[in-house]
ZAMARGU-4260 file (C-alpha; in steps of 0.2 Angstrom, whole numbers, plus 5000, padded with zeros to 4 digits):
<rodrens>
0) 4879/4834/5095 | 4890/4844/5108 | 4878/4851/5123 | 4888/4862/5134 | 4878/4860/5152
5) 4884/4877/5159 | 4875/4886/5144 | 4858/4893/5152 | 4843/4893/5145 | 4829/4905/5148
10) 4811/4898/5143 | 4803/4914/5132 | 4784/4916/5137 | 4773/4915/5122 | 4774/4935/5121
15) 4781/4946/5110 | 4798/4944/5120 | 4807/4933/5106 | 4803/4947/5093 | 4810/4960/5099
20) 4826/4968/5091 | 4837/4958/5102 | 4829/4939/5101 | 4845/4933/5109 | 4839/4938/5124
25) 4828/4925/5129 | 4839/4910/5121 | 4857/4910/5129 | 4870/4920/5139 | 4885/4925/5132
30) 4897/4907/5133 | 4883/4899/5120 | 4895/4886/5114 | 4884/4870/5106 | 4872/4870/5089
35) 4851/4876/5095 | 4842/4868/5085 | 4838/4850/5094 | 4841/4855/5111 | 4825/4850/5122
40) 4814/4863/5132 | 4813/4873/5117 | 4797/4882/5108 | 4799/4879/5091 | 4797/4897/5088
45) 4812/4898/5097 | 4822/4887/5087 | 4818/4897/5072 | 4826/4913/5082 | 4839/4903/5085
50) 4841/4895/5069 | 4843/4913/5061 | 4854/4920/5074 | 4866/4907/5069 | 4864/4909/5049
55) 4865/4926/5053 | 4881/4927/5064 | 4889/4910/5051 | 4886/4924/5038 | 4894/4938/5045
60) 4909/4924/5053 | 4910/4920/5034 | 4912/4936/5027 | 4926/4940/5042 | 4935/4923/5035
65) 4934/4927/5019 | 4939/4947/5022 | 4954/4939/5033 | 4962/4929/5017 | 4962/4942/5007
70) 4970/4954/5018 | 4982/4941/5021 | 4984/4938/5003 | 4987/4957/5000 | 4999/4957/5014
75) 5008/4941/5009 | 5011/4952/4992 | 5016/4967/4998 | 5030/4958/5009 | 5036/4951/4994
80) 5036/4965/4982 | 5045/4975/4998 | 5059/4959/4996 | 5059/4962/4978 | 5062/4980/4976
85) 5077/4977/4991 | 5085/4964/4981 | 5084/4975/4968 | 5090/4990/4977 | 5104/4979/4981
90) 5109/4975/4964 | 5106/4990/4957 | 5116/5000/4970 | 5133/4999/4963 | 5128/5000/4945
95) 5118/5018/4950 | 5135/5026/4959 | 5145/5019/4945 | 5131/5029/4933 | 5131/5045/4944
100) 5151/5044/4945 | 5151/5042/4927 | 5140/5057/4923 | 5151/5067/4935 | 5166/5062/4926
105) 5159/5066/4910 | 5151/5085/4915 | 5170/5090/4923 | 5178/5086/4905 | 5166/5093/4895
110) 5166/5108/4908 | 5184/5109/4903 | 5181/5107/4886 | 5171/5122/4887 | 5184/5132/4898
115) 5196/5128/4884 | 5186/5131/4867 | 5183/5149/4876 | 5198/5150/4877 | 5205/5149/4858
120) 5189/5159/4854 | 5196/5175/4865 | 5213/5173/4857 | 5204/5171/4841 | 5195/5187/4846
125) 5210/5196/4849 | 5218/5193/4830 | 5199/5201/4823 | 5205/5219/4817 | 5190/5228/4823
130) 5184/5232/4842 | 5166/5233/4835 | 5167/5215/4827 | 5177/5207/4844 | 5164/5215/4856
135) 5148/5206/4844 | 5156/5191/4842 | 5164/5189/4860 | 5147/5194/4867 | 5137/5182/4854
140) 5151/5166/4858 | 5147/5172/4877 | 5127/5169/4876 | 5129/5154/4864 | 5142/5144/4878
145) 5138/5152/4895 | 5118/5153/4893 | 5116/5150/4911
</rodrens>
C-alpha cells in the first residue's frame, strides 16, 4: 500500500462532525493521494466515511472515463466522415462541373432550338390567309413555347 506522509489527518471527535454533508472534512486535505482504508489512527467509522467517499468519487471517475471514450469515439468518427466526404468532394468535383457544363450546353441549344422553330412557325403564320386565324394561332404558339 502506498502512504503518502505529507497527507494530513485530522482525528474526528466522536460527534456528529463526520456526518455532516461534507464528511471530507475531518479525513484529509485536498493532496489525498494513498487508499484509507488501513491507515492507523483511524475510527472505524471514519473508515467507512472514507470508504464511501472513494466508491463514490471511483463512481463518478468511472462514468467520466466512460463519458470520455465515447466522446472520443464520436469524435474519432466524425473526423472520418469529414475525410470521407472530402475525398469525395474531390472526386466528385470534376465530374459535377463536367455535369453543370453539360446541362448549360444542352439548355443553349435547345434555347436555339426554340428560337428557330418560332421562327418557321411565324413564316408559317404569314402564309395563313386570314389575320384572325394568324393573330389566334401566333398568340396560342406564343403561350404554348414562351410560357415564362
Amino acid at each position: 500500500m502506498f502512504f503518502n506522509s505529507n497527507v494530513t489527518v485530522e482525528p474526528c471527535d466522536q460527534t456528529n462532525d463526520c456526518l455532516r454533508d461534507e464528511p471530507e472534512h475531518c479525513l484529509f486535505s485536498d493532496n489525498i493521494a494513498a487508499n484509507v482504508t488501513g491507515l492507523q489512527g483511524l475510527s472505524p467509522k471514519t473508515n467507512k466515511i472514507a470508504e464511501k467517499i472513494l466508491d463514490e468519487r471511483s463512481s463518478q471517475l468511472h462514468k467520466l472515463h466512460k463519458e470520455h471514450l465515447r466522446t472520443s469515439y464520436y469524435a474519432a468518427r466524425l473526423f472520418h466522415l469529414h475525410e470521407i466526404q472530402s475525398n469525395v468532394d474531390d472526386v466528385l468535383q470534376p465530374r459535377k462541373e463536367k455535369i453543370i457544363s453539360t446541362l448549360d450546353e444542352a439548355s443553349s441549344e435547345l434555347h436555339d432550338l426554340y428560337k428557330k422553330h418560332f421562327r418557321i412557325l411565324k413564316y408559317a403564320l404569314r402564309l395563313t390567309p386570314s389575320v384572325f386565324q394568324r393573330g389566334c394561332l401566333y398568340s396560342a404558339l406564343k403561350a404554348k413555347f414562351f410560357q415564362d
